[in-house]
DRENTORKOL-3810 file (N, C-alpha, C; in nm, 4 decimals):
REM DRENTORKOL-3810
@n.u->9.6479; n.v->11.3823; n.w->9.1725; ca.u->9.5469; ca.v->11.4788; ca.w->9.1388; c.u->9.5158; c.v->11.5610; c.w->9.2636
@n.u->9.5243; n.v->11.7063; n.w->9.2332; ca.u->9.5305; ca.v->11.8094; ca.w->9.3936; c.u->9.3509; c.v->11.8086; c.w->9.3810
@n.u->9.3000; n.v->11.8592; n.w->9.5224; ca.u->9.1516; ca.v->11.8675; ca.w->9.5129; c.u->9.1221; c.v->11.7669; c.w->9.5581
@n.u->8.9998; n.v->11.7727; n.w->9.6026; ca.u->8.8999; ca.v->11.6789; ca.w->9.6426; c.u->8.8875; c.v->11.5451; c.w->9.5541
@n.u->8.8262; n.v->11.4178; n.w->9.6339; ca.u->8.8245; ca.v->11.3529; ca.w->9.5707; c.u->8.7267; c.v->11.3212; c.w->9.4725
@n.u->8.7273; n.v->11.2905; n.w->9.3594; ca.u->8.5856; ca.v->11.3014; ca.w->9.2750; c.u->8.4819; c.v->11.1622; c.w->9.3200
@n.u->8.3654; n.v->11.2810; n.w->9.2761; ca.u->8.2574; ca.v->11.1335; ca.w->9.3255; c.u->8.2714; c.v->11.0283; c.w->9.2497
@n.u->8.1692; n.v->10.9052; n.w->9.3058; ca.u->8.1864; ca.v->10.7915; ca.w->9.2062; c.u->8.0608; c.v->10.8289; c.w->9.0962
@n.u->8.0893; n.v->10.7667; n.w->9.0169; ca.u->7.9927; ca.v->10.7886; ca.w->8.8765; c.u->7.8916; c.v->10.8028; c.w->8.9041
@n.u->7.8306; n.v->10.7108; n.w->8.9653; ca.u->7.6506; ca.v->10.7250; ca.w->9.0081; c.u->7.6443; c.v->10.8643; c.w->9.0602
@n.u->7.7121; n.v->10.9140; n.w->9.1314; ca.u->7.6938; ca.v->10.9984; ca.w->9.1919; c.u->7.7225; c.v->11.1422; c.w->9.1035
@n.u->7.7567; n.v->11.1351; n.w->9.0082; ca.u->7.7820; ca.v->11.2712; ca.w->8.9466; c.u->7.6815; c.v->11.3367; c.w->8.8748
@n.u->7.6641; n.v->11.4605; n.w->8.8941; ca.u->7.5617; ca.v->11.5175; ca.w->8.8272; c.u->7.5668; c.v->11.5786; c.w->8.6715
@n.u->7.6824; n.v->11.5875; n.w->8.6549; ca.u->7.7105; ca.v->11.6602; ca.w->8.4987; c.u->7.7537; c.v->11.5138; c.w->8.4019
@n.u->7.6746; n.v->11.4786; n.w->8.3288; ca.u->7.7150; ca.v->11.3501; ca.w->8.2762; c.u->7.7547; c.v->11.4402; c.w->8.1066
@n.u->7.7725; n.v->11.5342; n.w->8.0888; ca.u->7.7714; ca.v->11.5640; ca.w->7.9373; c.u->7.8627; c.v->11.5942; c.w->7.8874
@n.u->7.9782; n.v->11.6378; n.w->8.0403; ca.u->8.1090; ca.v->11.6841; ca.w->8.0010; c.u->8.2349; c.v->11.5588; c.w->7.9666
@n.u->8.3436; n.v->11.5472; n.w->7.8983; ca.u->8.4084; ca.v->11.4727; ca.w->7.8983; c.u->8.5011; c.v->11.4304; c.w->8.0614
@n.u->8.5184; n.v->11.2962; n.w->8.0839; ca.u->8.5609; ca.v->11.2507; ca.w->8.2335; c.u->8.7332; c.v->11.3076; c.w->8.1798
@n.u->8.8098; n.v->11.3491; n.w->8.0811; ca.u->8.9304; ca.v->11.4135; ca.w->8.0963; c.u->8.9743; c.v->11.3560; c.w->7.9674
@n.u->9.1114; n.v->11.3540; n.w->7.9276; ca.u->9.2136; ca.v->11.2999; ca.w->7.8233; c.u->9.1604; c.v->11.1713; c.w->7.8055
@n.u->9.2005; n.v->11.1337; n.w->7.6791; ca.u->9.2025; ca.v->10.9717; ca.w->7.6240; c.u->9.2760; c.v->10.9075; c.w->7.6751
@n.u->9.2539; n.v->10.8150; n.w->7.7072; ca.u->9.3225; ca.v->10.6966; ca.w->7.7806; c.u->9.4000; c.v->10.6180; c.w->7.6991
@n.u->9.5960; n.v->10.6228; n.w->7.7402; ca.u->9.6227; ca.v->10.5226; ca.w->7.6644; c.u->9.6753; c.v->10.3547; c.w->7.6862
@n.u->9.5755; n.v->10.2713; n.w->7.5970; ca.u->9.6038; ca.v->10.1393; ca.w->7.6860; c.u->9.6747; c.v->10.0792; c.w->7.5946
@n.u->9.7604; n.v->9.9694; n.w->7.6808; ca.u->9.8411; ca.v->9.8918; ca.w->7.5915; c.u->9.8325; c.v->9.7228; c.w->7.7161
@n.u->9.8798; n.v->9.6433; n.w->7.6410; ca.u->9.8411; ca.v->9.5115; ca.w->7.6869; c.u->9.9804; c.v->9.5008; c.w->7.7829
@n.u->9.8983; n.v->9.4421; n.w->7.9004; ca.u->10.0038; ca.v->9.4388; ca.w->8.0082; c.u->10.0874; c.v->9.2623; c.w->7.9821
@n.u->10.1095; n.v->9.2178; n.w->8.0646; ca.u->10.1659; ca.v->9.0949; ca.w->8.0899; c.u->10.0513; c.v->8.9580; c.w->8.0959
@n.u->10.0643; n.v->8.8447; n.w->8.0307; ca.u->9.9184; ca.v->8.7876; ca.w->8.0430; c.u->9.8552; c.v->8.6902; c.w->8.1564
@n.u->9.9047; n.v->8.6383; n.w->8.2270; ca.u->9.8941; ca.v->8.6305; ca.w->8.3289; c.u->9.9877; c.v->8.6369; c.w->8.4292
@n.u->9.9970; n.v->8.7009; n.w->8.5422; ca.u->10.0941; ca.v->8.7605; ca.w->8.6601; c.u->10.0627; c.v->8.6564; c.w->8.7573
@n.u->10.1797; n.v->8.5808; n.w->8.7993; ca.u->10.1931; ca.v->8.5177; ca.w->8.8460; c.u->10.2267; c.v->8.5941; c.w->9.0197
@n.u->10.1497; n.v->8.5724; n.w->9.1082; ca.u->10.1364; ca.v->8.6390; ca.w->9.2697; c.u->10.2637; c.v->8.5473; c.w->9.3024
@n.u->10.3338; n.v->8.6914; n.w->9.3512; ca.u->10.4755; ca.v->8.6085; ca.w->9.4517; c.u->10.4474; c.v->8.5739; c.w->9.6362
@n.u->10.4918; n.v->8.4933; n.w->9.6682; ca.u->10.4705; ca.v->8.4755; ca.w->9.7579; c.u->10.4867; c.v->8.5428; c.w->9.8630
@n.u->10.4624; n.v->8.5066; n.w->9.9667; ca.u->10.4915; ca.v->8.6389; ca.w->10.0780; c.u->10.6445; c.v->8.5562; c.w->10.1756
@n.u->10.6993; n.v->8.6612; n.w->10.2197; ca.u->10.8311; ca.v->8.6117; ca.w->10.3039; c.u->10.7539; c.v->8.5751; c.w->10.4599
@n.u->10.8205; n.v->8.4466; n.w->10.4696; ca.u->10.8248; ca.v->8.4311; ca.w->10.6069; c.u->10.8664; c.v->8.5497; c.w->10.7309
@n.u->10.9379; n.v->8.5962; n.w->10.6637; ca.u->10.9933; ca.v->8.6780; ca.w->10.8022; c.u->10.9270; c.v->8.8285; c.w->10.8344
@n.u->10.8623; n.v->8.8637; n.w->10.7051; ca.u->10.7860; ca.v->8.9635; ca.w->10.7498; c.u->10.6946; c.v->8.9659; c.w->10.8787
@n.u->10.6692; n.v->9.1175; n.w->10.9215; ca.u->10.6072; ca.v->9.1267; ca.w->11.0202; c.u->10.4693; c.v->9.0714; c.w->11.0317
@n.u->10.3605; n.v->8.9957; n.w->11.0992; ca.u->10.2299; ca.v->8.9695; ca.w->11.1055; c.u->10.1330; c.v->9.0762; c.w->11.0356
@n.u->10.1086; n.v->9.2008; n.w->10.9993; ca.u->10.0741; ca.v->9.2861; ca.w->10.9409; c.u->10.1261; c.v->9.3350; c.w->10.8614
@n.u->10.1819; n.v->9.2895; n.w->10.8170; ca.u->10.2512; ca.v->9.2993; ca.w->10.6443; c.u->10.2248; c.v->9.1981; c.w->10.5631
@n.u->10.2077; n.v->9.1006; n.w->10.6722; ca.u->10.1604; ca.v->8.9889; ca.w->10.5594; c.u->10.0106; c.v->8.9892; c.w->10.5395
@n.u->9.9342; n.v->9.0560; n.w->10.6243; ca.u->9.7848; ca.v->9.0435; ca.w->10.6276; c.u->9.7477; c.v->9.1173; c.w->10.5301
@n.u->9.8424; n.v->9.2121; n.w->10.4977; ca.u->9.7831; ca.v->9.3426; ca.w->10.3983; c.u->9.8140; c.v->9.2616; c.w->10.2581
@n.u->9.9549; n.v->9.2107; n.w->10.2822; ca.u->9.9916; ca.v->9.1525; ca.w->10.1272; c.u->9.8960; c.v->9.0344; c.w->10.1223
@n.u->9.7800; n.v->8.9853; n.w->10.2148; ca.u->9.7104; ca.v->8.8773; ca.w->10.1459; c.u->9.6413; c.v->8.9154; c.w->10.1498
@n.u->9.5694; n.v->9.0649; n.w->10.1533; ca.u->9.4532; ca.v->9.1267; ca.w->10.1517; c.u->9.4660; c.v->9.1558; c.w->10.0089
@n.u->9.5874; n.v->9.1839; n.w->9.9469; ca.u->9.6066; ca.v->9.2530; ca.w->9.8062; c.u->9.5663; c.v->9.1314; c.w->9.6966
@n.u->9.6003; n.v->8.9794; n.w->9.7711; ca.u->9.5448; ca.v->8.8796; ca.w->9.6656; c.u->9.3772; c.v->8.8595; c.w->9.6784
@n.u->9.3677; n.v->8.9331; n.w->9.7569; ca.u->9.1825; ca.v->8.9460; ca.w->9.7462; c.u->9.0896; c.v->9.0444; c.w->9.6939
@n.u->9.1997; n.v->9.1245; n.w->9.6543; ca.u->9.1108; ca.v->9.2470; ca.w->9.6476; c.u->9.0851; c.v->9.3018; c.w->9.5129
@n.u->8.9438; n.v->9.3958; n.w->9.4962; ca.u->8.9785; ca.v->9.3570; ca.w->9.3464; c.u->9.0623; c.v->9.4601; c.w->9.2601
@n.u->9.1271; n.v->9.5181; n.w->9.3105; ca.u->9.2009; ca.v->9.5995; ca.w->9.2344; c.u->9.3271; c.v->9.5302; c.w->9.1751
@n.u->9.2998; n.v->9.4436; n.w->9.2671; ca.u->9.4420; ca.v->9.3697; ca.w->9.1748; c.u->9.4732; c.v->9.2916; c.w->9.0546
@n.u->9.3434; n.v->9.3016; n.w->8.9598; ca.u->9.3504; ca.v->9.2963; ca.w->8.8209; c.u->9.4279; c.v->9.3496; c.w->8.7542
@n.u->9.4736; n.v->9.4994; n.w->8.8271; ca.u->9.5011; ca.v->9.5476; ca.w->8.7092; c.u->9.6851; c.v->9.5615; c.w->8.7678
@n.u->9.7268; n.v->9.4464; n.w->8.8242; ca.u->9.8863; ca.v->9.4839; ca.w->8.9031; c.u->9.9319; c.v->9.3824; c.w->8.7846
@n.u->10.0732; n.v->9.4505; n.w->8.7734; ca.u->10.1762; ca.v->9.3768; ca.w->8.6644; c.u->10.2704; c.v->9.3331; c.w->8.7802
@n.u->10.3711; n.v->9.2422; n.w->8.7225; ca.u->10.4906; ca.v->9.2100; ca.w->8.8393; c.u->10.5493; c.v->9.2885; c.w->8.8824
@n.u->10.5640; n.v->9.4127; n.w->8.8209; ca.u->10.6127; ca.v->9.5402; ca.w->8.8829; c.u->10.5223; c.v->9.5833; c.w->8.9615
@n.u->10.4469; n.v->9.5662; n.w->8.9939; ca.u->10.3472; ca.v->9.6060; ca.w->9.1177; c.u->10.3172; c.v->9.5517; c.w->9.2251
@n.u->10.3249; n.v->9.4209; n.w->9.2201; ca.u->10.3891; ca.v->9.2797; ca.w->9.3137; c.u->10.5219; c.v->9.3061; c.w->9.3484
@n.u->10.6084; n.v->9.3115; n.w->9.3199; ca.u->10.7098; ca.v->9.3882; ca.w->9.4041; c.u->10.7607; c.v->9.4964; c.w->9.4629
@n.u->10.6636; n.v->9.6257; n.w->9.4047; ca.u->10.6288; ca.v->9.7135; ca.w->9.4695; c.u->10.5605; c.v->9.6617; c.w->9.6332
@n.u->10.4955; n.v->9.5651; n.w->9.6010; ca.u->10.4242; ca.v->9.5730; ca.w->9.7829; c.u->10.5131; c.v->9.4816; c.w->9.8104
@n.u->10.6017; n.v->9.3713; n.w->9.7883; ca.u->10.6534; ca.v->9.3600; ca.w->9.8523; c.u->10.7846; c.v->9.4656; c.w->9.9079
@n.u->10.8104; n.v->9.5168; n.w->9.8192; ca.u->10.9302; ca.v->9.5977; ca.w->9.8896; c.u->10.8340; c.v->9.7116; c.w->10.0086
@n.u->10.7276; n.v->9.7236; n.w->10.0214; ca.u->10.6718; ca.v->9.7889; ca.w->10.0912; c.u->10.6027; c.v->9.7001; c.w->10.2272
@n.u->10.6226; n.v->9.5744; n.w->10.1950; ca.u->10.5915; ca.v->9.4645; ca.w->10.3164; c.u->10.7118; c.v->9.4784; c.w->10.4035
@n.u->10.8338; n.v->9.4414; n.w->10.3077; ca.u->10.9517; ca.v->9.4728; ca.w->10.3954; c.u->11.0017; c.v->9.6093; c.w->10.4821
@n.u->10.9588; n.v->9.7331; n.w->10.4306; ca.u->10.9718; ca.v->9.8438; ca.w->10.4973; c.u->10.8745; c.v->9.8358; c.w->10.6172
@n.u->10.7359; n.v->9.7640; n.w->10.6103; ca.u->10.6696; ca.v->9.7552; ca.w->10.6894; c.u->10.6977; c.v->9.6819; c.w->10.7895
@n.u->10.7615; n.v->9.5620; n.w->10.7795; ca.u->10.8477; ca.v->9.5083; ca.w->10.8379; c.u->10.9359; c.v->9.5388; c.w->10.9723
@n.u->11.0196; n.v->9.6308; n.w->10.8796; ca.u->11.1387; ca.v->9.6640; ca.w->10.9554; c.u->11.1175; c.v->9.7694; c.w->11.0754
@n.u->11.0170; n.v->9.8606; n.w->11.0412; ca.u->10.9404; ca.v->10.0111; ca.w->11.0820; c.u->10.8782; c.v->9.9386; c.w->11.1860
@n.u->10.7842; n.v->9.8117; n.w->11.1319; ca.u->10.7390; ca.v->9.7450; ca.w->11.3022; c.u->10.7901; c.v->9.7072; c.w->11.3760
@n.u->10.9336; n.v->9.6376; n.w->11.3503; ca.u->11.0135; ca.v->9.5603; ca.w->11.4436; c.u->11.0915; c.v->9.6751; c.w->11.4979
@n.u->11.1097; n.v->9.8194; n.w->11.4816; ca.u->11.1772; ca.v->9.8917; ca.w->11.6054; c.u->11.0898; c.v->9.9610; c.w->11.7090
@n.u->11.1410; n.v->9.9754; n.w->11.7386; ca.u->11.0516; ca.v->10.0346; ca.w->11.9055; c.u->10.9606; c.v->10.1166; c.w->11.9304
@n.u->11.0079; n.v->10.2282; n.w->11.8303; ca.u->10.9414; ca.v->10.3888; ca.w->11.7980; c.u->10.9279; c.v->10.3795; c.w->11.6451
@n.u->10.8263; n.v->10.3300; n.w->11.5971; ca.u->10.8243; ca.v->10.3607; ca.w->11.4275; c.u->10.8260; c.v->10.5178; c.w->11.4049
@n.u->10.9745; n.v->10.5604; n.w->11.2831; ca.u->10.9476; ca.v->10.6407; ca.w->11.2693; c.u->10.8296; c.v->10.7167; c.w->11.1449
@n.u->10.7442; n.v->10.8268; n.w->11.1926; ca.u->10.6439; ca.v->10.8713; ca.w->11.1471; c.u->10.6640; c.v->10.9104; c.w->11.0144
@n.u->10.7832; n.v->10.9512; n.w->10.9852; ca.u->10.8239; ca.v->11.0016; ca.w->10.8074; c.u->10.8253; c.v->10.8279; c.w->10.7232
@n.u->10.8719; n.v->10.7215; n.w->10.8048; ca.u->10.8894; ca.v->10.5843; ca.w->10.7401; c.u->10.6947; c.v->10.5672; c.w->10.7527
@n.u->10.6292; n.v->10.5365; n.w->10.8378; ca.u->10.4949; ca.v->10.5377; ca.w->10.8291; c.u->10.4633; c.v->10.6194; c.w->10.7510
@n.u->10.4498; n.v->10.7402; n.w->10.6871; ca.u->10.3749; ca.v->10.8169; ca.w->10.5905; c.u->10.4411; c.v->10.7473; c.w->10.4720
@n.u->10.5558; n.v->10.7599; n.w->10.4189; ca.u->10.6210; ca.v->10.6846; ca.w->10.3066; c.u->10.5384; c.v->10.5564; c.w->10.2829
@n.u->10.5313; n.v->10.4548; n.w->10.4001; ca.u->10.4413; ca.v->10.3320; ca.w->10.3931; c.u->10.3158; c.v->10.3465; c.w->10.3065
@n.u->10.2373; n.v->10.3995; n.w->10.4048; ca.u->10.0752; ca.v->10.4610; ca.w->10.3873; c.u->10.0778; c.v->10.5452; c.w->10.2376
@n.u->10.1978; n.v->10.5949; n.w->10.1498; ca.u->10.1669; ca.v->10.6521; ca.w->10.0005; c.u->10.2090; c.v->10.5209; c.w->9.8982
@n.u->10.2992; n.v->10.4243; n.w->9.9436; ca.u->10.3101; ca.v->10.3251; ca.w->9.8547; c.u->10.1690; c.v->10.2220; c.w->9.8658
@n.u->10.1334; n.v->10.2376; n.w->9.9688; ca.u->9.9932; ca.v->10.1705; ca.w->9.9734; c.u->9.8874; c.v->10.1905; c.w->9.8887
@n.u->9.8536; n.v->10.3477; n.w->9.8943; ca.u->9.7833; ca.v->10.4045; ca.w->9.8139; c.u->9.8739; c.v->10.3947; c.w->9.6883
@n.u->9.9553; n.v->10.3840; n.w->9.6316; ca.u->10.0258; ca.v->10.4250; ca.w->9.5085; c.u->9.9264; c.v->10.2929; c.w->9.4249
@n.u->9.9181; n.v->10.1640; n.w->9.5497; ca.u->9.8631; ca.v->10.0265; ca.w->9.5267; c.u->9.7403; c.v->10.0379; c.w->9.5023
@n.u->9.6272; n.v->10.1584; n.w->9.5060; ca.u->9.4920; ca.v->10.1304; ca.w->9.5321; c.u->9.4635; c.v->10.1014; c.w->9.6188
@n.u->9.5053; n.v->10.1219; n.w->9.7474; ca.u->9.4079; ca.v->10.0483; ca.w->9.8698; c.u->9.3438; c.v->10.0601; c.w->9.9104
@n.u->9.3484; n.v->10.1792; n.w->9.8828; ca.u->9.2625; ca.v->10.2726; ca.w->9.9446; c.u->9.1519; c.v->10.3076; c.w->9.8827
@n.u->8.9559; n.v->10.3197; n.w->9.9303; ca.u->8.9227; ca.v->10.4165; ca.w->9.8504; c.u->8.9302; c.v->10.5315; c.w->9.7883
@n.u->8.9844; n.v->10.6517; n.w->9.8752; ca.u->9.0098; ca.v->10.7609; ca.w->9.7821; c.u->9.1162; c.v->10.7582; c.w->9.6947
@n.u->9.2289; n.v->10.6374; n.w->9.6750; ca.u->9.3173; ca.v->10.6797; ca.w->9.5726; c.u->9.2861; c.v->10.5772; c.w->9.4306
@n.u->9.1485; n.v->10.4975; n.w->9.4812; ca.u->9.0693; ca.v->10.4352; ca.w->9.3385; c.u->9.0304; c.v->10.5197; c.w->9.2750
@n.u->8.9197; n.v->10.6619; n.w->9.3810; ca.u->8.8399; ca.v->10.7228; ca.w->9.3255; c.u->8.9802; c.v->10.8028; c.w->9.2058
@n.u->9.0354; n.v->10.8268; n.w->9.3402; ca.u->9.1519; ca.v->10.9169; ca.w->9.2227; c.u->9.1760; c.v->10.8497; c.w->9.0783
@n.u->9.2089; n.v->10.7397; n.w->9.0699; ca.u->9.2441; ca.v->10.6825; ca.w->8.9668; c.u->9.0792; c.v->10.6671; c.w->8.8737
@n.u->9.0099; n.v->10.6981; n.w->8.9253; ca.u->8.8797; ca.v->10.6683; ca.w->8.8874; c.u->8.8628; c.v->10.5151; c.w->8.8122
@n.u->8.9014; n.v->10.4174; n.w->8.9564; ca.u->8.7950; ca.v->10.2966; ca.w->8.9603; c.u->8.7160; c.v->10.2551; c.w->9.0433
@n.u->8.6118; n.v->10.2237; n.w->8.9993; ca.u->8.5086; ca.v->10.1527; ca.w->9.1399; c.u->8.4766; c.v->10.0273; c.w->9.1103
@n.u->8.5107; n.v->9.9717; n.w->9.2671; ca.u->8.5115; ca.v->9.8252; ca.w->9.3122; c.u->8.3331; c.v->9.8098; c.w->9.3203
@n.u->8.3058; n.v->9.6960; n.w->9.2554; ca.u->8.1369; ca.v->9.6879; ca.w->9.2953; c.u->8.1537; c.v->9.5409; c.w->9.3288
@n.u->8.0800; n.v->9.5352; n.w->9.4455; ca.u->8.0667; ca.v->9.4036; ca.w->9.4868; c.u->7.9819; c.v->9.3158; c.w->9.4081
@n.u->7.9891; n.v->9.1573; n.w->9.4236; ca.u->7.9105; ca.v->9.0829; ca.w->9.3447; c.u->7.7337; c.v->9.1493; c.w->9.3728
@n.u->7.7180; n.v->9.1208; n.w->9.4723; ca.u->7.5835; ca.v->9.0955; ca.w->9.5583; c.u->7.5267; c.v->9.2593; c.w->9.5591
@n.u->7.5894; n.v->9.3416; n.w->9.5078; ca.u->7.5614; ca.v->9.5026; ca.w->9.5253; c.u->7.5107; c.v->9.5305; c.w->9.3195
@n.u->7.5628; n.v->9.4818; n.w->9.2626; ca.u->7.5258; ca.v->9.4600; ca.w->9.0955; c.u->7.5491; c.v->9.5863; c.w->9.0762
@n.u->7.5401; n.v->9.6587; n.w->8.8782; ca.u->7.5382; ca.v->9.7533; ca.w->8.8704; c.u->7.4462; c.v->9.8198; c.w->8.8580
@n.u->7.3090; n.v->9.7736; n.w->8.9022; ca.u->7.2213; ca.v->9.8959; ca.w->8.8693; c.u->7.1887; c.v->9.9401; c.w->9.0195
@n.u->7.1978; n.v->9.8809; n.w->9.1154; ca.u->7.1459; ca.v->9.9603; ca.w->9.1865; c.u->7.2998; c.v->10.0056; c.w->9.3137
@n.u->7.3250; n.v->10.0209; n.w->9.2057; ca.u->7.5312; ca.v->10.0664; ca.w->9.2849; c.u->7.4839; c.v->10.1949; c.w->9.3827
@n.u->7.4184; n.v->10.2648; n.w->9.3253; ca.u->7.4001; ca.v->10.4327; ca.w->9.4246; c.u->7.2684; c.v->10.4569; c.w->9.4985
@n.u->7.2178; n.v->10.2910; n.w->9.5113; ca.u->7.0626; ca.v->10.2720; ca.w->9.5918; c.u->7.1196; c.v->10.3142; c.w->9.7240
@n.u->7.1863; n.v->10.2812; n.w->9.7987; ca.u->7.2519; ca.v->10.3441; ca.w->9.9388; c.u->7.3374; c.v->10.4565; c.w->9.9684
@n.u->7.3264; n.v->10.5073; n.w->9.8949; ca.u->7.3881; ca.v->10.6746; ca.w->9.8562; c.u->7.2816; c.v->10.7658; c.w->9.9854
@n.u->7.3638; n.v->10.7981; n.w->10.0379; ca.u->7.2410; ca.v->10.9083; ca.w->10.1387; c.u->7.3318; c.v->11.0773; c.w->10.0942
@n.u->7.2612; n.v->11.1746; n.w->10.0302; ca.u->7.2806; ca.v->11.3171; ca.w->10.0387; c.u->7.3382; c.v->11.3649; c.w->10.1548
@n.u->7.4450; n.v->11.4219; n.w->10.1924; ca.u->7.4716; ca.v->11.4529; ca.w->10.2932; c.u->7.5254; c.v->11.6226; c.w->10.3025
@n.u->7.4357; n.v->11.6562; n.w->10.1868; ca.u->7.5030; ca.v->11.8323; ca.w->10.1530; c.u->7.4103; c.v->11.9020; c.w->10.2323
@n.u->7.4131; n.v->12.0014; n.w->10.2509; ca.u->7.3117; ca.v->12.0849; ca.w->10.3475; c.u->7.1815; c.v->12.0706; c.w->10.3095
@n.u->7.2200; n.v->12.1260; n.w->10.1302; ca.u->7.0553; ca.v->12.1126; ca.w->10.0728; c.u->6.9722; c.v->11.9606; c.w->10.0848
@n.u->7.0776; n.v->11.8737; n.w->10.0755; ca.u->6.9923; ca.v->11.7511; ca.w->10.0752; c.u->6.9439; c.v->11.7063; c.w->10.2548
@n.u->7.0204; n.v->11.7947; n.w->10.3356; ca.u->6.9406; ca.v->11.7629; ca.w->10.4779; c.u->6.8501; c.v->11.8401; c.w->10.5057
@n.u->6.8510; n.v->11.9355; n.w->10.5298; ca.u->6.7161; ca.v->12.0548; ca.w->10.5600; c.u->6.6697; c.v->12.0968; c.w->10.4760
@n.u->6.6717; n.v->12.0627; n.w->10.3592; ca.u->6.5578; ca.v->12.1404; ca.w->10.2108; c.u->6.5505; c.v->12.1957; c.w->10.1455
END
């Protein structure tokens, strides 16, 4: 999606318009079994791939998405173990990442939001501070 990233829900002011197209869902796989991580990967490839079994976006990964990061552990891998990582292999990295959700702005993109236990949903946009002109000087 080109453009900015959209706010999170709390935060939107036009609630009347439709959020876009119908969504079409179909039942994924029933439970996905997490593959393990390779020994030989680099120390930060594996931290990220056990960050991905923590995180909560990963409800919604099929086994095709589990091997997506791993084949992206291994590029990470290899890119760390030479001397000079090259910068076109690092950007490639950093979009399969996001392709993963890792990111906040490519949740927002996908429009999901992670809410923590201890944060609940009603008061999700209590720590929201205005940061537009009008909302600083008046």
């Amino acid at each position: 999606m080109p453009g900015p990233l959209p706010k999170r829900s709390d935060q939107r002011r036009r609630r009347n318009k439709p959020d876009g197209p119908e969504i079409a869902k179909i039942s994924g796989a029933g439970h996905v079994k997490i593959p393990a991580e390779e020994k030989s990967w680099h120390i930060s490839a594996k931290r990220w791939y056990r960050s991905l079994k923590k995180s909560g976006q990963n409800v919604f990964y099929e086994p095709s998405d589990w091997a997506y990061a791993q084949l992206a552990c291994d590029l990470m891998s290899a890119e760390l173990a030479r001397d000079k990582p090259r910068a076109v292999m690092v950007s490639q990295i950093l979009t399969m990442m996001d392709n993963l959700l890792t990111s906040e702005g490519a949740r927002r993109r996908a429009r999901i939001e992670l809410i923590r236990a201890e944060q609940g949903h009603d008061d999700a946009g209590a720590d929201v501070i205005d940061l537009s002109p009008e909302g600083l000087y008046g």
